[in-house]
Phi, psi and omega in degrees: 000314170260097201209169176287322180263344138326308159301321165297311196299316192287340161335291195300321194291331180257020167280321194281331177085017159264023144249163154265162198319304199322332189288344170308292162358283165327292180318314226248325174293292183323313205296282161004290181310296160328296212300301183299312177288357159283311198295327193271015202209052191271101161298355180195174231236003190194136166207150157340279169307111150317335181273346165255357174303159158288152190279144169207172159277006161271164195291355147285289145355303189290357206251333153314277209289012192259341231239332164280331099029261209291321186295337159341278183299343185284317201271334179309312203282018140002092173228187157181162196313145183276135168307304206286336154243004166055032180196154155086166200250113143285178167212093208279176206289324167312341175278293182271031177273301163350285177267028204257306142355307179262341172248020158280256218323313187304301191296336176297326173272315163354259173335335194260319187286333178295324176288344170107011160285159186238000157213147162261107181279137199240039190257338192271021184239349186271168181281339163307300206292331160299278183337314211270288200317339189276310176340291193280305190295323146311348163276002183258014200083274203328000000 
């Protein structure tokens, strides 16, 4: 649902007027969105999306942890209307878990560059990789 051709499409839709101009918005928060879950969901140390690369020293890594940064700074400012009053800016817990998320990963590659790694895939940090290991060991019997 937040992927880049969700986002294409609705571009394309309010260029064409079968959305309205407000829908760009929308388009530009997803497009936002891809962007931050490719950096948190890097599988090899090097991919065609600059944005799937491993966190690194390299100057593809920095552009990874630079692009993690700023949604950092993008998802703190979150807010959204409260429903039951149809006013005012609430900010429910899930907004600054977000960034609080990405800057467990930002301090985490620290500590690991420091320690003498030289990339993070940072897809082995999701709740997948726990599940699929849980997986394996119950198709094992266990």
């Amino acid at each position: 649902m937040f992927s880049n051709s969700v986002s294409a499409a609705m571009m394309t839709a309010v260029k064409t007027s079968q959305l309205p101009a407000e829908a760009e918005q929308t388009a530009r928060f997803v497009k936002e969105l891809n962007d931050m879950f490719d950096c948190l969901n890097s599988r090899v140390q090097f991919d065609p999306n600059p944005l799937r690369c491993a966190l690194s020293s390299t100057p593809t890594g920095n552009h990874v942890i630079d692009k993690l940064k700023s949604a950092q700074k993008w998802t703190e400012s979150w807010k959204r209307t409260n429903i039951k009053t149809k006013k005012g800016m609430v900010r429910p817990p899930s907004f600054p878990a977000m960034a609080l998320s990405i800057e467990a990963v930002l301090q985490l590659w620290d500590d690991l560059k420091n320690e003498g790694y030289t990339f993070l895939l940072t897809n082995r940090l999701t709740q997948d990789a726990l599940d699929n290991e849980f997986s394996i060991a119950r198709q094992r019997g266990g």
